[in-house]
C-alpha positions as CSV (number, residue, x, y, z in Angstrom):
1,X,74.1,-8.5,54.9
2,X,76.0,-11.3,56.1
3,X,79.0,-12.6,54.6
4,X,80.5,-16.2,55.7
5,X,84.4,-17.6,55.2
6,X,86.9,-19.6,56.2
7,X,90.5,-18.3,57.2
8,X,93.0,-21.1,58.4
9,X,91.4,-23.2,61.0
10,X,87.9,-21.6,61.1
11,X,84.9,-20.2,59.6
12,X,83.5,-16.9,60.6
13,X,80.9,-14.0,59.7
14,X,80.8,-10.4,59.2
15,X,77.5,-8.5,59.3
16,X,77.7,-5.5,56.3
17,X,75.3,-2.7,56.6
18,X,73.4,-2.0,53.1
19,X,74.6,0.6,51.0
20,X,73.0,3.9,51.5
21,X,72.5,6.8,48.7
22,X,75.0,10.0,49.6
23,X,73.5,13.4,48.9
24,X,74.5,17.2,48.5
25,X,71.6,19.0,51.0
26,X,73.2,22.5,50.9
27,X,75.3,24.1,48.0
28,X,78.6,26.3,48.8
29,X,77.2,29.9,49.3
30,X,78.0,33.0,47.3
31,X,80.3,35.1,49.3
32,X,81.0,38.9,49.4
33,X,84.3,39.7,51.5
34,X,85.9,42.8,51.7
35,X,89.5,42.9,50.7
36,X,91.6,41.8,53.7
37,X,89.1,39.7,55.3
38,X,88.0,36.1,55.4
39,X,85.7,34.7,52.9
40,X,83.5,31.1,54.1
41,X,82.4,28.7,52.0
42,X,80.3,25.9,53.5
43,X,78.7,22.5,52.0
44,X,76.0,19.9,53.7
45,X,75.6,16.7,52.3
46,X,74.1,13.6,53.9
47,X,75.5,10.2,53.6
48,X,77.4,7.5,55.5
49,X,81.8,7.9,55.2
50,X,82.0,11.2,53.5
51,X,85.6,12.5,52.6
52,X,85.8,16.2,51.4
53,X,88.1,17.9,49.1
54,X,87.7,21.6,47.9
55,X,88.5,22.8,44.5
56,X,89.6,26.1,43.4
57,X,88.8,27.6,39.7
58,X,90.1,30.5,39.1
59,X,89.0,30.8,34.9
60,X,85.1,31.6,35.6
61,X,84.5,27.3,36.8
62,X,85.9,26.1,33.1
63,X,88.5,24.2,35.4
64,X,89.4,23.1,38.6
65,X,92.4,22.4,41.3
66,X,92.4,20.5,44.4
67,X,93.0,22.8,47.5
68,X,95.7,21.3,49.6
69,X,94.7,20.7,53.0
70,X,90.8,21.9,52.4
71,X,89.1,18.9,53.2
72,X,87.0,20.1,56.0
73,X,82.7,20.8,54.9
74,X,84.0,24.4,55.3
75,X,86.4,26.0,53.8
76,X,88.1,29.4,54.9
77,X,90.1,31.7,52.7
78,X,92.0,34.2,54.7
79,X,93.1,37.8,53.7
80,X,91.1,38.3,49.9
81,X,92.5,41.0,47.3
82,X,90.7,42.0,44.7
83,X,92.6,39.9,42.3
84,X,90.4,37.2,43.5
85,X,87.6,38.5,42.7
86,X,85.1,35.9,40.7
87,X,87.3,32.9,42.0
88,X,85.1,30.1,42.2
89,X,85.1,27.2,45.1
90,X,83.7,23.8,45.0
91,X,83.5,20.6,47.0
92,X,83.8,17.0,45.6
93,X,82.5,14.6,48.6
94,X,84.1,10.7,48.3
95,X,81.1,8.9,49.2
96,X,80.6,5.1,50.4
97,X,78.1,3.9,48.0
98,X,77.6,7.3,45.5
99,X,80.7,7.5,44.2
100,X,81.7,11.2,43.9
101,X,79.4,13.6,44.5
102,X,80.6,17.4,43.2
103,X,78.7,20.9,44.7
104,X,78.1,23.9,42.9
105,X,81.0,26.7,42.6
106,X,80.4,29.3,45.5
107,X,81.7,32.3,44.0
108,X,83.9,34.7,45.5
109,X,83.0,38.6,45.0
110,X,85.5,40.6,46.3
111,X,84.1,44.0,47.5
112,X,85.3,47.9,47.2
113,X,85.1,50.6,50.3
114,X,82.8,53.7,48.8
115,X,84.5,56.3,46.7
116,X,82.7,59.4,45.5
117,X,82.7,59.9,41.9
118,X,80.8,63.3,42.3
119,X,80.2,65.2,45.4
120,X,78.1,68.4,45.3
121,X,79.8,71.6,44.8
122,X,79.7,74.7,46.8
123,X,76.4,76.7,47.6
124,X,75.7,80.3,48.3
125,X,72.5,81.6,48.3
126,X,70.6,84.9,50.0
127,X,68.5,84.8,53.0
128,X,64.4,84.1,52.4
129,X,62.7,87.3,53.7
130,X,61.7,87.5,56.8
131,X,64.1,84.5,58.2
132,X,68.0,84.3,59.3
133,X,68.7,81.4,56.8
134,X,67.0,79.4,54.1
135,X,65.9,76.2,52.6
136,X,68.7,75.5,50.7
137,X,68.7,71.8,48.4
138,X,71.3,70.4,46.4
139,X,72.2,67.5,44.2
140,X,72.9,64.2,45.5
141,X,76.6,62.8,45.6
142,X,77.4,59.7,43.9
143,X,79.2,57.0,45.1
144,X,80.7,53.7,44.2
145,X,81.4,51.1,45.8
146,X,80.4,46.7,46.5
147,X,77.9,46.2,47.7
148,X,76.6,49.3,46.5
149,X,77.0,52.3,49.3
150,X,74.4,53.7,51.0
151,X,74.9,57.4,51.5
152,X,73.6,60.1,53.9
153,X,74.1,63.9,54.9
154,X,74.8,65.9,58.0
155,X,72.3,68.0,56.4
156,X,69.3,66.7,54.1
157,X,68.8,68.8,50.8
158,X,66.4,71.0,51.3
159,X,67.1,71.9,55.0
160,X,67.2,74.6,56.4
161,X,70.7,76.5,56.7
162,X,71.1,79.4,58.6
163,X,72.6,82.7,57.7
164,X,76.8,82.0,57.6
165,X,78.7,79.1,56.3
166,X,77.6,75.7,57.0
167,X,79.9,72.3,55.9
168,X,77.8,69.4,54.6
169,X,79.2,66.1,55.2
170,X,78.2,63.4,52.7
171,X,79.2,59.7,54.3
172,X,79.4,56.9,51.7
173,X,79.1,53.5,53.8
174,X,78.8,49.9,53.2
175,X,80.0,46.8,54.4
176,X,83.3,47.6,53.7
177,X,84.1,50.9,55.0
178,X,83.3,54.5,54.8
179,X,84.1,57.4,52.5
180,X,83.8,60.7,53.3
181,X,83.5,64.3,50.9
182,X,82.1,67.6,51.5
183,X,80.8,70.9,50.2
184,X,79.4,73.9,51.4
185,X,76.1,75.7,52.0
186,X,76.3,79.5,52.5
187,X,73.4,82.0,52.9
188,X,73.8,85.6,52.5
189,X,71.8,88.2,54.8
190,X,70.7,90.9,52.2
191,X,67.4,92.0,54.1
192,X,68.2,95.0,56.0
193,X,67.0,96.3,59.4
194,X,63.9,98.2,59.8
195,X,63.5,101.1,62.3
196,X,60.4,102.7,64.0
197,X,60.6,105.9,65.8
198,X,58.0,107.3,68.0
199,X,55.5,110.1,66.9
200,X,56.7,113.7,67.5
201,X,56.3,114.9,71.3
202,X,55.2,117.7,73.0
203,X,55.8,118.4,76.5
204,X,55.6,121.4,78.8
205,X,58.4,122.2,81.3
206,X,57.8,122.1,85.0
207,X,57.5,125.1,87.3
208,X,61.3,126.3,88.5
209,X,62.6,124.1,85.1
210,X,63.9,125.7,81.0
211,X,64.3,122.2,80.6
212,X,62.2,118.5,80.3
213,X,63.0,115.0,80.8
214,X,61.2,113.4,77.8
215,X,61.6,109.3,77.7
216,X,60.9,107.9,74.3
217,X,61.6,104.4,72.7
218,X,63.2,103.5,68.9
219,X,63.0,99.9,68.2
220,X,64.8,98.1,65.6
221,X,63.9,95.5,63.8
222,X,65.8,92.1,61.7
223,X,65.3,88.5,60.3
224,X,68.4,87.9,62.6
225,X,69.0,88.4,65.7
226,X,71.8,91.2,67.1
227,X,69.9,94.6,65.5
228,X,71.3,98.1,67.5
229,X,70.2,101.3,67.4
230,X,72.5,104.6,66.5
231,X,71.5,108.1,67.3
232,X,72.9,110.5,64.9
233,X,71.2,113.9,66.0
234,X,69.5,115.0,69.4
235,X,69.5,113.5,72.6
236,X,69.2,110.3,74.1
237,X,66.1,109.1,76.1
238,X,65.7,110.3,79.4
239,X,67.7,113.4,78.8
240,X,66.9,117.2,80.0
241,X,65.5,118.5,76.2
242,X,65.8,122.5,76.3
243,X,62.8,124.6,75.5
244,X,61.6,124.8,71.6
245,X,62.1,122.2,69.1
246,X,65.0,119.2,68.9
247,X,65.0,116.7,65.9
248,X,66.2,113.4,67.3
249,X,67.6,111.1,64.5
250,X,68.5,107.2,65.0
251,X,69.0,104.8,62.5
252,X,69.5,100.6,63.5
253,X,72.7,98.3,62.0
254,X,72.0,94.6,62.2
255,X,74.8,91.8,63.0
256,X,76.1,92.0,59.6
257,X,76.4,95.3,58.9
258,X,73.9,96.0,56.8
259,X,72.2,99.5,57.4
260,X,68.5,100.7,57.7
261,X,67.2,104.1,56.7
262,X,67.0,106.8,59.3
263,X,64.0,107.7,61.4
264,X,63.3,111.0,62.7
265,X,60.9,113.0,65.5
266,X,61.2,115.9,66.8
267,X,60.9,116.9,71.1
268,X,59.0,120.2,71.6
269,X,59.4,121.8,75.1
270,X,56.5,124.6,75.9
271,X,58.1,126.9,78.5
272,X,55.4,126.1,81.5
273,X,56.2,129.5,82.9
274,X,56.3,131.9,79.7
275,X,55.7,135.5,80.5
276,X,52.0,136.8,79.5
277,X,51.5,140.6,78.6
278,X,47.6,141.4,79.9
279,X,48.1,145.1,79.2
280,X,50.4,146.6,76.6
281,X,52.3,149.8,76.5
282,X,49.9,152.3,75.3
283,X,50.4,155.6,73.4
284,X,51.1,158.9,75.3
285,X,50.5,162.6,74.6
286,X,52.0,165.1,76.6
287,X,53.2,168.8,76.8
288,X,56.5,169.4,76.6
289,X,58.4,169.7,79.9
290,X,56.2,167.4,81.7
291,X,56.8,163.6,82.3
292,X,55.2,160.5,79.8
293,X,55.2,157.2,81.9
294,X,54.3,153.7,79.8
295,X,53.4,150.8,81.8
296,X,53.1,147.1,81.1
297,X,50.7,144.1,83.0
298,X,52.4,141.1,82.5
299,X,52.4,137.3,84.7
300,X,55.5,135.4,85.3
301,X,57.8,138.2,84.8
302,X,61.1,138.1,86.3
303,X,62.7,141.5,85.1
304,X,62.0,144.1,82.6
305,X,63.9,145.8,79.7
306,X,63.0,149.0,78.6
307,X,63.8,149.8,75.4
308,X,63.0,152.8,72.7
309,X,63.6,153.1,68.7
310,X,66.3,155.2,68.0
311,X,65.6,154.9,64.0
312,X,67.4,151.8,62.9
313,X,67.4,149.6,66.2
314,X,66.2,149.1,69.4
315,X,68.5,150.0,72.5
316,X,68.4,148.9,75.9
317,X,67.7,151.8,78.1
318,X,70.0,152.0,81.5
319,X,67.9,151.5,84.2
320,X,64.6,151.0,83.2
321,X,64.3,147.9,84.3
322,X,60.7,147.8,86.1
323,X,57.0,147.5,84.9
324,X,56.9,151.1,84.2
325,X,59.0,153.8,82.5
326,X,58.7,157.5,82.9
327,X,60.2,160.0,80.3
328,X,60.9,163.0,82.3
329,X,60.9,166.9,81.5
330,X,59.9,165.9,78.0
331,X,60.8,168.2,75.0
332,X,59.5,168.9,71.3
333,X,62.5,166.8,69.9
334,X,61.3,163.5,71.6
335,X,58.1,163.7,69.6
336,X,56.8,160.1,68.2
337,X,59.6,158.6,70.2
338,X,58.8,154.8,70.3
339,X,59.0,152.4,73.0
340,X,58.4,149.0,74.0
341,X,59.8,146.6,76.9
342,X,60.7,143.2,77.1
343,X,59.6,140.6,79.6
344,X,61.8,138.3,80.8
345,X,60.3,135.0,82.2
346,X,62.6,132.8,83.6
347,X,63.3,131.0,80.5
348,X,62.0,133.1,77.7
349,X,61.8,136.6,76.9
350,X,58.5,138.0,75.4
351,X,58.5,141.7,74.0
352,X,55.9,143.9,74.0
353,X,53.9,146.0,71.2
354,X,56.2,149.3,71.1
355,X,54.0,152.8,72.4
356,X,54.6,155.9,70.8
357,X,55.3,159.2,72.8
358,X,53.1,162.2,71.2
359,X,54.9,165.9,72.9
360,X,52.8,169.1,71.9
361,X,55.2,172.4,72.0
362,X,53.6,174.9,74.7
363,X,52.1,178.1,73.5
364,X,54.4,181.2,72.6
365,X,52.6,184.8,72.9
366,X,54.2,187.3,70.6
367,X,54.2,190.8,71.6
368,X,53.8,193.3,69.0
369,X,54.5,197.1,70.0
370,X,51.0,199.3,69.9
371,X,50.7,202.6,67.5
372,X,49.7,205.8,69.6
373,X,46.6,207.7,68.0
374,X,46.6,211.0,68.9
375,X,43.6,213.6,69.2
376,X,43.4,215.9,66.3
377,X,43.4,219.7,67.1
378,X,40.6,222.5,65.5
């Protein structure tokens, strides 16, 4: 356009550009700030000369204010509380040829940091057979909070927990901080220890030995780790077991406490040099004043014991201490005399069948005075 005129002496032109139509391209954004922060609200428009003013409504947009000093296409509004929360902001733009051009309201949302409004309580539960723990689940915590929280676990429901006390932390977090609660999960061992003992044993002691080294394993068994083993009665593995029977007795404790039944077995040691009788003592008959000798065959003696019956026990005879015994210068009153001998090996004793002594009384001749016949006279 081109304007002509005259001012005092002369006449002169201007050249004035066409008018051009002024135009909002991008509203004020909604904004979520957390209390404290800086909230930003930002408006485009295109258009020759534009002069910005923002507005502030603080009744839901039914009115507006004029911001002092917020006439910048971005406003900034430092340090929010939650009193401002819903606060509305809008630019009116002073155009060249559109006249005034008003924005949206970019509303102000104040957030919250999480709080928990339920968090799950305390757990105790027993062991699942056969494992040190168990699966364990539990009931979400709730959470408030804007924007809405997003919570997780130290420990998903349903994990699995093992035996003891473990703390679950829940974590509430969103854009404006972190809240924290916890509860815990604890799982009782019940499941006692099992034991296993080994099969009886039967061993034979070696030559020059009354006694055997017997080795022999008792394992214990647990869903946990940290069983032991407890022997009650007979001796340990690897020990000297004396000859005949011993009951060995163990039971096992696992880490807890808890207590399995006992297990038994027994250690028999066969004396591997026992004394064998191949001949017993055998009855004698004799006359009275002569001598009865009994006599006994026997392997892996060591020394003898003669001994005879005297009508309620048996007594050790002084010095008869050899294979064979003689009875000398026997008389009527030793008749059915018994005796027997005992064997002694060099860990056992074995005792013969007893022999009985049979003594016939020697003859008597009586004399009996004769009658004299005489010869009879005529």
């Amino acid at each position: 356009t081109i304007v002509a005129a005259t001012h005092g002496r002369g006449l002169w032109t201007a050249k004035i550009p066409p008018c051009a139509v002024s135009t909002i391209t991008a509203q004020p954004n909604n904004s979520l700030t957390c209390p404290g922060q800086t909230a930003t609200f930002t408006v485009a428009a295109a258009g020759p000369s534009l002069v910005y003013q923002w507005q502030l409504s603080t009744d839901g947009g039914a009115t507006y204010n004029n911001i002092p000093g917020a006439t910048a296409a971005t406003l900034n509004v430092p340090a929010v509380t939650p009193a401002m929360n819903g606060y509305r902001y809008r630019n009116i733009m002073d155009t060249y040829c559109s006249g005034l051009l008003t924005s949206n309201g970019g509303i102000l949302t104040v957030g919250a940091t999480p709080s928990f409004t339920s968090c799950p309580a305390n757990i105790t539960v027993s062991n699942t057979p056969g494992l040190c723990g168990a699966n364990v689940s539990f009931p979400a915590a709730i959470a408030s909070g804007n924007p809405a929280p997003v919570v997780t676990y130290s420990a998903a429901s349903g994990s699995f927990f093992p035996k003891g006390t473990t703390t679950v932390i829940a974590t509430a977090t969103n854009s404006c901080g972190t809240q924290t609660c916890s509860f815990t999960v604890t799982v009782n061992d019940v499941q006692v220890p099992t034991i296993s003992c080994p099969a009886n044993i039967t061993v034979t002691s070696p030559v020059g030995s009354c006694t055997a080294n017997v080795n022999y394993t008792v394992t214990g068994a647990d869903n946990c780790p940290g069983v032991s083993i407890t022997r009650t009665a007979g001796l340990a593995s690897g020990s000297a077991f004396p000859i005949g029977t011993t009951s060995v007795t163990h039971f096992a404790t696992d880490a807890g406490g808890l207590v399995s039944v006992p297990c038994s077995f027994t250690v028999t040691v066969i004396d591997g040099q026992l004394p064998v009788i191949s001949a017993q003592p055998s009855n004698k008959t004799v006359c009275a004043g002569t001598n009865a000798t009994f006599s006994v065959t026997a392997t892996n003696g060591a020394s003898y014991q003669w001994q005879s019956w005297n009508g309620s026990v048996w007594s050790n005879i002084p010095g008869a201490n050899s294979s064979t015994y003689t009875v000398s210068n026997t008389t009527y009153s030793m008749n059915t005399n018994s005796y027997r001998v005992i064997v002694n090996g060099l860990c056992t004793p074995v005792t013969s069948s007893h022999a009985t002594l049979y003594v016939n009384p020697l003859p008597t001749v009586t004399l009996v005075p004769s009658r004299k016949i005489g010869r009879a006279h005529v």
